[in-house]
CHARMM internal coordinates of N, CA and C (Angstrom, degrees):
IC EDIT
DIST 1 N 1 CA 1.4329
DIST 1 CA 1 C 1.5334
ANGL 1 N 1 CA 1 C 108.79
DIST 1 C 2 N 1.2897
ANGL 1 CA 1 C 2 N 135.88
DIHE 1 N 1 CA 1 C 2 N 157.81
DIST 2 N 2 CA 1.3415
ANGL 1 C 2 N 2 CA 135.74
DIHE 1 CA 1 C 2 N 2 CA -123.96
DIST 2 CA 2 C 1.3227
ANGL 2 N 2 CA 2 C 85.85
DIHE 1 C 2 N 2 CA 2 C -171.61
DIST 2 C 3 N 1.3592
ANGL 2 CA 2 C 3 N 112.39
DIHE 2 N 2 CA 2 C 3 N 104.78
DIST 3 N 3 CA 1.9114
ANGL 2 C 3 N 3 CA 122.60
DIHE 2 CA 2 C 3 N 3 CA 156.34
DIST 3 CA 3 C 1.1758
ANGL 3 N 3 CA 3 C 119.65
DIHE 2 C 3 N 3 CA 3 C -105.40
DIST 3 C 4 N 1.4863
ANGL 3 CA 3 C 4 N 120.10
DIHE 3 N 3 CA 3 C 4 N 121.08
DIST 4 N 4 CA 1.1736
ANGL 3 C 4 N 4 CA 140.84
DIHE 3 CA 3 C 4 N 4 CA -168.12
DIST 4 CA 4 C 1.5395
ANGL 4 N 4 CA 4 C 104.95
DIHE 3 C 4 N 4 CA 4 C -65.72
DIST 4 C 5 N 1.1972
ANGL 4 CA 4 C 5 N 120.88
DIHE 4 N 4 CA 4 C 5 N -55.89
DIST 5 N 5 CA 1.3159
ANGL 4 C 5 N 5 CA 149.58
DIHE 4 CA 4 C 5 N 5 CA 174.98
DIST 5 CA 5 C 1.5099
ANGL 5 N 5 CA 5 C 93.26
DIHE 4 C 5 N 5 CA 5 C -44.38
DIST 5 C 6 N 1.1497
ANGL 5 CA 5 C 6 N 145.75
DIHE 5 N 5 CA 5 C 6 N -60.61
DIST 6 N 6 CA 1.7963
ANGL 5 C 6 N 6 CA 139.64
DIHE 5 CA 5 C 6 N 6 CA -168.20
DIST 6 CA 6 C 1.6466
ANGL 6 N 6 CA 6 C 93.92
DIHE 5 C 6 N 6 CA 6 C -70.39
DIST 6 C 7 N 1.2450
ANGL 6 CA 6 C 7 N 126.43
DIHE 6 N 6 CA 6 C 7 N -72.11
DIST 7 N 7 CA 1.3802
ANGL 6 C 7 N 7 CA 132.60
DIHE 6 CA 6 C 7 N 7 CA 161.63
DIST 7 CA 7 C 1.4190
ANGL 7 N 7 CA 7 C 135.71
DIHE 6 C 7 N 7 CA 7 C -9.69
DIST 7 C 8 N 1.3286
ANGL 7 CA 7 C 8 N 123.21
DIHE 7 N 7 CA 7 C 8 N -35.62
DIST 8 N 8 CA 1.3895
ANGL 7 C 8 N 8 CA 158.59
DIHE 7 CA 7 C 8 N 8 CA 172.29
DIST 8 CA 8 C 1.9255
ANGL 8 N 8 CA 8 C 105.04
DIHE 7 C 8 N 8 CA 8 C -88.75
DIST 8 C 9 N 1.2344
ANGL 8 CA 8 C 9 N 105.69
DIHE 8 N 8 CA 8 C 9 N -52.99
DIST 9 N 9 CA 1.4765
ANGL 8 C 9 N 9 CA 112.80
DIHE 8 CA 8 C 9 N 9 CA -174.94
DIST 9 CA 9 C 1.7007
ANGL 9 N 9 CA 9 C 103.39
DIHE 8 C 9 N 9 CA 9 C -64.44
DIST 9 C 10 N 2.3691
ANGL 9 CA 9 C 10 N 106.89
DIHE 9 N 9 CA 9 C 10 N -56.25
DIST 10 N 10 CA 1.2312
ANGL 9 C 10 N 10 CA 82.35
DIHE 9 CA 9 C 10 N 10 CA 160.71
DIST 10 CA 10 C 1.6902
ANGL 10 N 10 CA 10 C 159.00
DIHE 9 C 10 N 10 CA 10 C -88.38
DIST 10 C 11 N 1.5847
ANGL 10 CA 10 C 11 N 100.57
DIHE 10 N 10 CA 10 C 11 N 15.31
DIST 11 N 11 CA 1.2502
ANGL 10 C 11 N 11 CA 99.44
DIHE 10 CA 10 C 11 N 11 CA -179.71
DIST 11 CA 11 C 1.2062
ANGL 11 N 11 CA 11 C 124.89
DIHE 10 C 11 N 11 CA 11 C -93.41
DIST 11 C 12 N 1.7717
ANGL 11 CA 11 C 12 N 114.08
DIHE 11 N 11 CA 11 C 12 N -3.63
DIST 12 N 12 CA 1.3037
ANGL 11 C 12 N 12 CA 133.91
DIHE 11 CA 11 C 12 N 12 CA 161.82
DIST 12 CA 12 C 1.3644
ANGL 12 N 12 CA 12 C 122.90
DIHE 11 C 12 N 12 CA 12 C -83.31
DIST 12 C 13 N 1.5348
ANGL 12 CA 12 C 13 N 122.13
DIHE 12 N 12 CA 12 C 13 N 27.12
DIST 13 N 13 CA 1.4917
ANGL 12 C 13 N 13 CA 102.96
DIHE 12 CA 12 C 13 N 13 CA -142.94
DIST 13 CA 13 C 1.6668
ANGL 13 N 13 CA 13 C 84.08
DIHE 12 C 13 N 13 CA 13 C -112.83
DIST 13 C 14 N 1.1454
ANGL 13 CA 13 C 14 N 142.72
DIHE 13 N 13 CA 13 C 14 N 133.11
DIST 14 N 14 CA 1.9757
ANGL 13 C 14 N 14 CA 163.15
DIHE 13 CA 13 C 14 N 14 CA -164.72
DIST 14 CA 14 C 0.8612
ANGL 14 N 14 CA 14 C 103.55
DIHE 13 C 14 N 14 CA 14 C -77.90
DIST 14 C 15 N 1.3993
ANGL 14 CA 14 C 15 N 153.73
DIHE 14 N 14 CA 14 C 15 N -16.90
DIST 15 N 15 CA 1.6422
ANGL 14 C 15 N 15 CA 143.08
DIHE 14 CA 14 C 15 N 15 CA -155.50
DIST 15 CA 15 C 1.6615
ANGL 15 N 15 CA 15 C 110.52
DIHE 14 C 15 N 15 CA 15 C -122.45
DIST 15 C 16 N 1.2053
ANGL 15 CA 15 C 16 N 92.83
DIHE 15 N 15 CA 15 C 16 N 106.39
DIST 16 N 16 CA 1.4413
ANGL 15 C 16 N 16 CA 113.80
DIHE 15 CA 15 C 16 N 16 CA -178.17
DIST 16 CA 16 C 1.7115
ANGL 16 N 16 CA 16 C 141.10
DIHE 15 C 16 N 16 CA 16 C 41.78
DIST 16 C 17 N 1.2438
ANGL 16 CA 16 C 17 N 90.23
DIHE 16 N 16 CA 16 C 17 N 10.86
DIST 17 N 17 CA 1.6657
ANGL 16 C 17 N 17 CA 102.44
DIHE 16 CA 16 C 17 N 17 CA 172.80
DIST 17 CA 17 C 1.6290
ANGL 17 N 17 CA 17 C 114.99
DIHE 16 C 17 N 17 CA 17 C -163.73
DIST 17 C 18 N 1.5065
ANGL 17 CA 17 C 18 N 97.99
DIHE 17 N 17 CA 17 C 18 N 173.89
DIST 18 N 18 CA 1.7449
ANGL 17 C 18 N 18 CA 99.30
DIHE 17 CA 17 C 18 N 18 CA 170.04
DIST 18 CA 18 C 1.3954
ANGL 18 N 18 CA 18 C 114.86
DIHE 17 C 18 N 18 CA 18 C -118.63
DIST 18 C 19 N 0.9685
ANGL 18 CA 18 C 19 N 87.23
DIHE 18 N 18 CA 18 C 19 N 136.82
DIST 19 N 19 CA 1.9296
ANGL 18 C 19 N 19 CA 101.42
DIHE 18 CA 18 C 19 N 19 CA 157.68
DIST 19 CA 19 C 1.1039
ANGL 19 N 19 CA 19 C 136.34
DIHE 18 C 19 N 19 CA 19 C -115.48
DIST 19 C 20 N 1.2683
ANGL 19 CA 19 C 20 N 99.44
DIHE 19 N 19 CA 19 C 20 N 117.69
DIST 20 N 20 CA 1.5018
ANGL 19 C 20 N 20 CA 106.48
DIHE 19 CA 19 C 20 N 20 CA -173.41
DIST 20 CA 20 C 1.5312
ANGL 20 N 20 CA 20 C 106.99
DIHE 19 C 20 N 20 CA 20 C -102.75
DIST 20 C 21 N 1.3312
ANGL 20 CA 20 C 21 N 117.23
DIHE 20 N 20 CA 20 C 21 N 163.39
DIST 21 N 21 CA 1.6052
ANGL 20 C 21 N 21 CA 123.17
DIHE 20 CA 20 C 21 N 21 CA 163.63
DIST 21 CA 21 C 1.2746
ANGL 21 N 21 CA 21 C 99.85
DIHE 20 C 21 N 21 CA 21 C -99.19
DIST 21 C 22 N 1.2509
ANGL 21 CA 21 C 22 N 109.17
DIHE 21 N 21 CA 21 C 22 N 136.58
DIST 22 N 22 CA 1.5433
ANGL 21 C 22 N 22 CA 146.80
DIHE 21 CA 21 C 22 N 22 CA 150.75
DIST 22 CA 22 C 1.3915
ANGL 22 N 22 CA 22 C 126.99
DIHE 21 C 22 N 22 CA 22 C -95.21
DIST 22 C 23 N 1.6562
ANGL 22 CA 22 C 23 N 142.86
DIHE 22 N 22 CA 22 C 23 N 168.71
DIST 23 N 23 CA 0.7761
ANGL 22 C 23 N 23 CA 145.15
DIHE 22 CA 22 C 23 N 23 CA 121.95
DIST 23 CA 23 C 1.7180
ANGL 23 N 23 CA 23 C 120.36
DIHE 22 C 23 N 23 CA 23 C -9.02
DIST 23 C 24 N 1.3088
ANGL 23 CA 23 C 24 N 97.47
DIHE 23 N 23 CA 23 C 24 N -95.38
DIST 24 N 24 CA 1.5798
ANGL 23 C 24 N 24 CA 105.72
DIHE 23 CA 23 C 24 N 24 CA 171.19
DIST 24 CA 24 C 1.7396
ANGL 24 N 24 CA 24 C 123.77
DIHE 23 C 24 N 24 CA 24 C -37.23
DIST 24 C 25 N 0.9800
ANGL 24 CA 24 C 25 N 100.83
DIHE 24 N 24 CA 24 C 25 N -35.81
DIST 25 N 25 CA 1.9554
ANGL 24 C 25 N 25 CA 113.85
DIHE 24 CA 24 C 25 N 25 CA 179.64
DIST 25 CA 25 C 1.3230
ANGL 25 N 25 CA 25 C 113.95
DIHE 24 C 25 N 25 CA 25 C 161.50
DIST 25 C 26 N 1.2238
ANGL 25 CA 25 C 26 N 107.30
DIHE 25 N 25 CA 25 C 26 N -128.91
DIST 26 N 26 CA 1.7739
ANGL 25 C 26 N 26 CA 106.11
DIHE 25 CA 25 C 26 N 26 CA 167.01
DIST 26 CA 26 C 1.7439
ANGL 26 N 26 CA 26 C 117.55
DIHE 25 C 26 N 26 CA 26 C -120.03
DIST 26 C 27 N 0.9800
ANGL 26 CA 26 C 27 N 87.37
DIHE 26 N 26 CA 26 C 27 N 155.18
DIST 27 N 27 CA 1.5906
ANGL 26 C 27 N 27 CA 98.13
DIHE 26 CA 26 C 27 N 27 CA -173.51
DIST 27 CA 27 C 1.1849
ANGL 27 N 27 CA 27 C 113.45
DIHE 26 C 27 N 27 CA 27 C -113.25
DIST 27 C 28 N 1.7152
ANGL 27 CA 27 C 28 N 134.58
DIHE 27 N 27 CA 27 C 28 N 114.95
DIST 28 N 28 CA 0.9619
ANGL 27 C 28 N 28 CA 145.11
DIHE 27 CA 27 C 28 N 28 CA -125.15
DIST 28 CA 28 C 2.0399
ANGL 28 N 28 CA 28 C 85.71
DIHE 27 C 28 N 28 CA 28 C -118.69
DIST 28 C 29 N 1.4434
ANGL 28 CA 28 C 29 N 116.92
DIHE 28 N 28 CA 28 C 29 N 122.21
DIST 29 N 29 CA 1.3342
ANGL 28 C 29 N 29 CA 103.72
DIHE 28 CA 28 C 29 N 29 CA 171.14
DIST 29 CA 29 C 1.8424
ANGL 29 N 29 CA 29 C 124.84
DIHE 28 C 29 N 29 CA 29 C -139.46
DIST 29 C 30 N 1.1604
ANGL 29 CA 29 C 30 N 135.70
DIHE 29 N 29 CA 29 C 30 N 135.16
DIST 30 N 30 CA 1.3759
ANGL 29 C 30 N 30 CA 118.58
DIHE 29 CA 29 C 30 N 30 CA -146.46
DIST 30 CA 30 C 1.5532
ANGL 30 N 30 CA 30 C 99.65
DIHE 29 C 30 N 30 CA 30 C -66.88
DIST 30 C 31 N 1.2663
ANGL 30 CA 30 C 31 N 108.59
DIHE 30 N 30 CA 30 C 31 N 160.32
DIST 31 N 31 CA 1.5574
ANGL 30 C 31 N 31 CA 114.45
DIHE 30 CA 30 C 31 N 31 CA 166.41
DIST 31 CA 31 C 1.6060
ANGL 31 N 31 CA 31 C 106.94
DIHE 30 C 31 N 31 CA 31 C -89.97
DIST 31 C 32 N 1.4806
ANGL 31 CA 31 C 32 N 95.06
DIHE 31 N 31 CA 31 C 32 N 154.36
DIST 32 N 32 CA 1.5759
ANGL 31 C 32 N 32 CA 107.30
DIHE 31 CA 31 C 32 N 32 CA -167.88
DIST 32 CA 32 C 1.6782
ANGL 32 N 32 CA 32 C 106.66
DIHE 31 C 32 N 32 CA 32 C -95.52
DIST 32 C 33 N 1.5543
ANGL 32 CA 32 C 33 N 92.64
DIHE 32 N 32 CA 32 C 33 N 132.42
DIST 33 N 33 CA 2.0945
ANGL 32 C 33 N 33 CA 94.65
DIHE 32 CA 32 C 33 N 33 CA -170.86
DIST 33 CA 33 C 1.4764
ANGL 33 N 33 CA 33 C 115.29
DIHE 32 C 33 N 33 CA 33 C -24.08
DIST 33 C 34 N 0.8746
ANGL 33 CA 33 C 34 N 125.07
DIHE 33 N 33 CA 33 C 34 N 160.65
DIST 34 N 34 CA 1.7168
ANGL 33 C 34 N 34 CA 102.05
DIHE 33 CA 33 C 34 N 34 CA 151.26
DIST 34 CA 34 C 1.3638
ANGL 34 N 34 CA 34 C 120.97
DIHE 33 C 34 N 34 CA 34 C -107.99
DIST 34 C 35 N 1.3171
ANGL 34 CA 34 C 35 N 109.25
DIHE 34 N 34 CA 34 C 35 N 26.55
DIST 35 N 35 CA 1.5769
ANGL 34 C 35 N 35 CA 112.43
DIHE 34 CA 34 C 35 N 35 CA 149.59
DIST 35 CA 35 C 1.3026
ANGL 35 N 35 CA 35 C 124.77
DIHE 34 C 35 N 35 CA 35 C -139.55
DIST 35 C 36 N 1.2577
ANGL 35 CA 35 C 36 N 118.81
DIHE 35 N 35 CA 35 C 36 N 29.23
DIST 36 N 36 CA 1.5800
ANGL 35 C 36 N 36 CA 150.13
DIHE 35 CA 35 C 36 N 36 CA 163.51
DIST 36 CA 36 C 1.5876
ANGL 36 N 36 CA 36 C 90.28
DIHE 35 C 36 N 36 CA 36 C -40.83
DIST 36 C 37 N 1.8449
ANGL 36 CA 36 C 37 N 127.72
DIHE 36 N 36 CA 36 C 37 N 136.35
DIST 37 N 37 CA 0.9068
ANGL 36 C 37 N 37 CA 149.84
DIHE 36 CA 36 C 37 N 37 CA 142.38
DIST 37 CA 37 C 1.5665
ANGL 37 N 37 CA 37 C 109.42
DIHE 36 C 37 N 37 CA 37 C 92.66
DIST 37 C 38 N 1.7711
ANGL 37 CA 37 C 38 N 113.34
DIHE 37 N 37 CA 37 C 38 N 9.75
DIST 38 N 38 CA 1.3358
ANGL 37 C 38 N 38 CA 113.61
DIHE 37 CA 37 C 38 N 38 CA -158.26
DIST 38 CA 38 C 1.7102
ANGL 38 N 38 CA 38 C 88.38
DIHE 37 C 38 N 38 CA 38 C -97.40
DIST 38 C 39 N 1.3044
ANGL 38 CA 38 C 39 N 141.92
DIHE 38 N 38 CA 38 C 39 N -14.88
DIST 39 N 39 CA 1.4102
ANGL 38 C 39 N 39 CA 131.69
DIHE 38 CA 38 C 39 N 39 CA 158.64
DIST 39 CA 39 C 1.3006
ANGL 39 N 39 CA 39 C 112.39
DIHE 38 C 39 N 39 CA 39 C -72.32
DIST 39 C 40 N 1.3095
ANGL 39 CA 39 C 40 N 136.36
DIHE 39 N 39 CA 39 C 40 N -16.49
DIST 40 N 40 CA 1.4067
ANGL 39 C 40 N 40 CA 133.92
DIHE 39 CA 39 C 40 N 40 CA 166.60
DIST 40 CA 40 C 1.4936
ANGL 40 N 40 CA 40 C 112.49
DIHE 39 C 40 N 40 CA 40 C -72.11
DIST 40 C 41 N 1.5763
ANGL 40 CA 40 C 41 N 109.76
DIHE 40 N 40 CA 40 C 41 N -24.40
DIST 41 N 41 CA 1.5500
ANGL 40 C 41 N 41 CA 88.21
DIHE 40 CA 40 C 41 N 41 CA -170.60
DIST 41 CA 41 C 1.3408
ANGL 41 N 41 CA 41 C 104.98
DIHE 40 C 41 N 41 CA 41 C -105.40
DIST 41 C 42 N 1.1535
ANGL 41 CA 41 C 42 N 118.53
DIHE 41 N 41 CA 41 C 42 N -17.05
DIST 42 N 42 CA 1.3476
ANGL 41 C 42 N 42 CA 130.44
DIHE 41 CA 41 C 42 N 42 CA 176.02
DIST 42 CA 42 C 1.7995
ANGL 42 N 42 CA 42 C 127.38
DIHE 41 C 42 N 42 CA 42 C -68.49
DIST 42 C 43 N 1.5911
ANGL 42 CA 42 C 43 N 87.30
DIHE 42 N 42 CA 42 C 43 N 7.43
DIST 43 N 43 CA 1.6981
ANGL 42 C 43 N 43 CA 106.02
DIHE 42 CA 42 C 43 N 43 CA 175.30
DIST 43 CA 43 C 1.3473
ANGL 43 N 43 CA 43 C 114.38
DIHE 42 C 43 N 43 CA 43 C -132.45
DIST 43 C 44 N 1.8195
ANGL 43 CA 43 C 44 N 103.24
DIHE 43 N 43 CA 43 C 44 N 16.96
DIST 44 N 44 CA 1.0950
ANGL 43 C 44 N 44 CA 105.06
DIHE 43 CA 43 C 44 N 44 CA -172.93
DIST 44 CA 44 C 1.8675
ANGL 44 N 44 CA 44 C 102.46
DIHE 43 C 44 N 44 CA 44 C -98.08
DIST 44 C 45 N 0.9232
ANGL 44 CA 44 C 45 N 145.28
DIHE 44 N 44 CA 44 C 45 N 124.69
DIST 45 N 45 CA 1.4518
ANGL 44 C 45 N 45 CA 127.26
DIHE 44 CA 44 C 45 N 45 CA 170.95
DIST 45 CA 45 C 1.4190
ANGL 45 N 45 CA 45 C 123.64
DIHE 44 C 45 N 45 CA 45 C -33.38
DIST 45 C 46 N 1.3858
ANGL 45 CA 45 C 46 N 103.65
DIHE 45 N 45 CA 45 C 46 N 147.67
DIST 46 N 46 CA 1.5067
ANGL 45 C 46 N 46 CA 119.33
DIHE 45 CA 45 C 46 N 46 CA -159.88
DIST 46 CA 46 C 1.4686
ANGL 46 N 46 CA 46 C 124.43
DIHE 45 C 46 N 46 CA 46 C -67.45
DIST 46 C 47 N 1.4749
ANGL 46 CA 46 C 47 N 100.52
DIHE 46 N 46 CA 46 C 47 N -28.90
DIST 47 N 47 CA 1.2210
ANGL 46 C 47 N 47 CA 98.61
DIHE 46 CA 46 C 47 N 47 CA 158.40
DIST 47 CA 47 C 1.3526
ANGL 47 N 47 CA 47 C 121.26
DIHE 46 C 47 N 47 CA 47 C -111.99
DIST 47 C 48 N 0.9396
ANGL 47 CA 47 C 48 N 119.79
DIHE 47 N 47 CA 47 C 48 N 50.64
DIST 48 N 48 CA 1.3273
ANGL 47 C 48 N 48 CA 131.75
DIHE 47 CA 47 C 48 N 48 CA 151.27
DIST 48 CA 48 C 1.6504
ANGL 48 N 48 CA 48 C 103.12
DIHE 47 C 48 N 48 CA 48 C -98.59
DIST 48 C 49 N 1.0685
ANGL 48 CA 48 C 49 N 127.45
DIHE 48 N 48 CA 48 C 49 N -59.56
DIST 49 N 49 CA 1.1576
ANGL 48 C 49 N 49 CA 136.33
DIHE 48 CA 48 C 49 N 49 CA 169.09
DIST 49 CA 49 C 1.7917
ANGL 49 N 49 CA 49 C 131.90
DIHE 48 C 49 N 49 CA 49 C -59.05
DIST 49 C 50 N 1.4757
ANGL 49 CA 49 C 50 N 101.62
DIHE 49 N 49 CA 49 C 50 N -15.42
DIST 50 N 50 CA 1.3502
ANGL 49 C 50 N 50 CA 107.41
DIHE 49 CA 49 C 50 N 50 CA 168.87
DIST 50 CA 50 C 1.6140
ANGL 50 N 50 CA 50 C 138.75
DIHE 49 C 50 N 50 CA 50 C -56.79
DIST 50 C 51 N 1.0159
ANGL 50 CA 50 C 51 N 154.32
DIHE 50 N 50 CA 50 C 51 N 113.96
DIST 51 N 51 CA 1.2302
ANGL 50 C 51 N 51 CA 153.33
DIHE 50 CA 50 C 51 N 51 CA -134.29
DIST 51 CA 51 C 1.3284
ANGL 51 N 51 CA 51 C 100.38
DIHE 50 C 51 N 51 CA 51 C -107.95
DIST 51 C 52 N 1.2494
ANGL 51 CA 51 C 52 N 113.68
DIHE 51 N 51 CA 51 C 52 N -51.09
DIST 52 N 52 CA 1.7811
ANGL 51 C 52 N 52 CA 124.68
DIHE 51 CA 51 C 52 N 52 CA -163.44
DIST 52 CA 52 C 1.5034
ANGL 52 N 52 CA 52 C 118.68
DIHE 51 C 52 N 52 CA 52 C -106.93
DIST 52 C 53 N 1.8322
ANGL 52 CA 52 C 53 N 110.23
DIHE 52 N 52 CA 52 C 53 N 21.67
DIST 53 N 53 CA 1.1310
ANGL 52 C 53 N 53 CA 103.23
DIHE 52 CA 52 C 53 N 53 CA 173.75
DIST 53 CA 53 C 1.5989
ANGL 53 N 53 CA 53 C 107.12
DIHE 52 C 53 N 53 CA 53 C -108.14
DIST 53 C 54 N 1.5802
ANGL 53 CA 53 C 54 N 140.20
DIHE 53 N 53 CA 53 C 54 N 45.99
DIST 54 N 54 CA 0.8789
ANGL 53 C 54 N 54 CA 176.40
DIHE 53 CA 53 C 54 N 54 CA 12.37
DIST 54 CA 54 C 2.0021
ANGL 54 N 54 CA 54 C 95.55
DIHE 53 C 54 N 54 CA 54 C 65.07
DIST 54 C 55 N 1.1472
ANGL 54 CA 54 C 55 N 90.76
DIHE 54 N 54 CA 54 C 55 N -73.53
DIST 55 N 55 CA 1.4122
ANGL 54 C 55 N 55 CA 108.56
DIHE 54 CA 54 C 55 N 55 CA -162.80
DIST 55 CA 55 C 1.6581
ANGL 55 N 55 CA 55 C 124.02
DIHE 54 C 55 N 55 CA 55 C -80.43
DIST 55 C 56 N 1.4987
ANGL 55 CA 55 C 56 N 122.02
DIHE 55 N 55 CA 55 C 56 N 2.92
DIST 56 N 56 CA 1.1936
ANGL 55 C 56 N 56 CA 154.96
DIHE 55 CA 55 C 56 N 56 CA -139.62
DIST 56 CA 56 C 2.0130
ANGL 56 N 56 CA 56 C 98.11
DIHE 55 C 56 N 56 CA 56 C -118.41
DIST 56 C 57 N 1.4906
ANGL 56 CA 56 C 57 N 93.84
DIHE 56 N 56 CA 56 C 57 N -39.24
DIST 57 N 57 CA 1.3636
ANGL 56 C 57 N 57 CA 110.43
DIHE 56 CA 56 C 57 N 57 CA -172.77
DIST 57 CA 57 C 1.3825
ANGL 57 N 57 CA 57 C 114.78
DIHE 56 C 57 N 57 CA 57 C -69.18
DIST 57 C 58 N 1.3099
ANGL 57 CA 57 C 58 N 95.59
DIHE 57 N 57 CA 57 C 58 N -41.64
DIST 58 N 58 CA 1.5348
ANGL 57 C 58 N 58 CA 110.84
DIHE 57 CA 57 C 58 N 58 CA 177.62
DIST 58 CA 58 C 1.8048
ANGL 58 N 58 CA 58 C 136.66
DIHE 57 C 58 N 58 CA 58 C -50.38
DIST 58 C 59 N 1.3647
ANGL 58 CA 58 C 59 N 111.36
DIHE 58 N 58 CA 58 C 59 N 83.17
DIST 59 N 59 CA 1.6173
ANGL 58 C 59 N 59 CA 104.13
DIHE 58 CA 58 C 59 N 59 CA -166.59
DIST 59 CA 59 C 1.7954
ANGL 59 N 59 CA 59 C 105.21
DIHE 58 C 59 N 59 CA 59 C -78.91
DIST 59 C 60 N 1.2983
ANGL 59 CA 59 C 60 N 97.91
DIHE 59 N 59 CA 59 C 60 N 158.05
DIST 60 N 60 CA 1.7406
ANGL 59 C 60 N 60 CA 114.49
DIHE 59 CA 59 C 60 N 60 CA 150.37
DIST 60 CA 60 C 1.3894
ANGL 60 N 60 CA 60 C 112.00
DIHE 59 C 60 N 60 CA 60 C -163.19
DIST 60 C 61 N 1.1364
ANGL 60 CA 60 C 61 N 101.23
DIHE 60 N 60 CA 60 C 61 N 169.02
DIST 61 N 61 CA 1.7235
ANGL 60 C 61 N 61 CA 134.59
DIHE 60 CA 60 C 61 N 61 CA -171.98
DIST 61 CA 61 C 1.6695
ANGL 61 N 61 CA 61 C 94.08
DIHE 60 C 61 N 61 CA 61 C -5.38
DIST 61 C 62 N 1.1464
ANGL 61 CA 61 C 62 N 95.94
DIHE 61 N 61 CA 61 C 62 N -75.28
DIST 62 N 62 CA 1.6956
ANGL 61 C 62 N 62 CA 110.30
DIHE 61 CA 61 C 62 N 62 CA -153.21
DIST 62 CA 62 C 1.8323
ANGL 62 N 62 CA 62 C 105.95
DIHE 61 C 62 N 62 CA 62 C -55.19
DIST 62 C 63 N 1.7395
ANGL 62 CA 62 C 63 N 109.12
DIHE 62 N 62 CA 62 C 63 N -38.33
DIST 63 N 63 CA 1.8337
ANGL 62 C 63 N 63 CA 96.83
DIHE 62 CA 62 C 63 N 63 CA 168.06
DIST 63 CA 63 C 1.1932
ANGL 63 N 63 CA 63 C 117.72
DIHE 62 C 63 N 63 CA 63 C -87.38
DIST 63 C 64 N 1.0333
ANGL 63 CA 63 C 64 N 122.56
DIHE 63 N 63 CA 63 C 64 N -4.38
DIST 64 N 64 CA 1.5382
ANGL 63 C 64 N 64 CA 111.95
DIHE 63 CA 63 C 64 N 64 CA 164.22
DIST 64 CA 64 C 1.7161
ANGL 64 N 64 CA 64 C 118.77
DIHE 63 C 64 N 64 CA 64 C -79.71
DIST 64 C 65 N 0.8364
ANGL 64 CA 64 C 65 N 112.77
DIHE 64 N 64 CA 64 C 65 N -46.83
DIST 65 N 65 CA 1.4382
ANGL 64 C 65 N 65 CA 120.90
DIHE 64 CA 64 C 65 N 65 CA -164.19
DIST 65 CA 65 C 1.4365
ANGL 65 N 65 CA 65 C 107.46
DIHE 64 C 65 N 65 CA 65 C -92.71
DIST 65 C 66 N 1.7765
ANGL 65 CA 65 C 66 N 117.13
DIHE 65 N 65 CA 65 C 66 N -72.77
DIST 66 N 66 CA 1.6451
ANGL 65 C 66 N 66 CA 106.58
DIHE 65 CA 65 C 66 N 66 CA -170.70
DIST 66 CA 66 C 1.6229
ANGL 66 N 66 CA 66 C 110.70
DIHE 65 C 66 N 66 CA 66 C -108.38
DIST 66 C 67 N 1.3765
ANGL 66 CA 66 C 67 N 114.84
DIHE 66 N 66 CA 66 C 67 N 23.78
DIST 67 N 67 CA 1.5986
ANGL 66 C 67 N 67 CA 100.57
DIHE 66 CA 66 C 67 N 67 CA 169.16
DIST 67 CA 67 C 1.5038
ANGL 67 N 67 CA 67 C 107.32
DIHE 66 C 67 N 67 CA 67 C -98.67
DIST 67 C 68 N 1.3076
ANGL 67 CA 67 C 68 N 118.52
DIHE 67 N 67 CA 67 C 68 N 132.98
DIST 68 N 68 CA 1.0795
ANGL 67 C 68 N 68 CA 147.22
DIHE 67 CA 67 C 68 N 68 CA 152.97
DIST 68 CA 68 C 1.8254
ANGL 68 N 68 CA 68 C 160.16
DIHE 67 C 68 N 68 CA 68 C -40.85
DIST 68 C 69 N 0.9881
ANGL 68 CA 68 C 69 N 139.23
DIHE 68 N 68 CA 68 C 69 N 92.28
DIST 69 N 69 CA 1.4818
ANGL 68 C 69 N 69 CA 107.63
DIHE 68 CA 68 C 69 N 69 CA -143.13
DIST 69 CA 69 C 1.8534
ANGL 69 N 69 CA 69 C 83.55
DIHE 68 C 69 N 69 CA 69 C -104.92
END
COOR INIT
IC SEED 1 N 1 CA 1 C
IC BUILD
């Protein structure tokens, strides 16, 4: 017999791994750091990694004409 209700409780459950349902039962899988890969990128150059220099390029009215340095 098969409770949906335990099933649900464990596939939601926060502490250090996942569970998934399978066929076979559940499949137990580690959770990923939550700061896993942040020394890799953080040695990566900056603009490589920059998001908003895309957006940097972009002129109007107000930097051309009345902004100021």
């Amino acid at each position: 017999m098969k409770s949906r209700a335990n099933v649900s409780t464990l596939l939601s459950w926060p502490h250090g791994f996942l569970i998934e349902e399978c066929e076979a039962g559940l499949l137990l899988k580690p959770r990923a750091k939550p700061r896993a890969g942040w020394s890799s990128a953080f040695r990566k150059p900056a603009s490589a990694r920059d998001e908003t220099a895309p957006l940097r390029s972009i002129k109007n009215k107000f930097d051309e004409a009345e902004w100021k340095w």
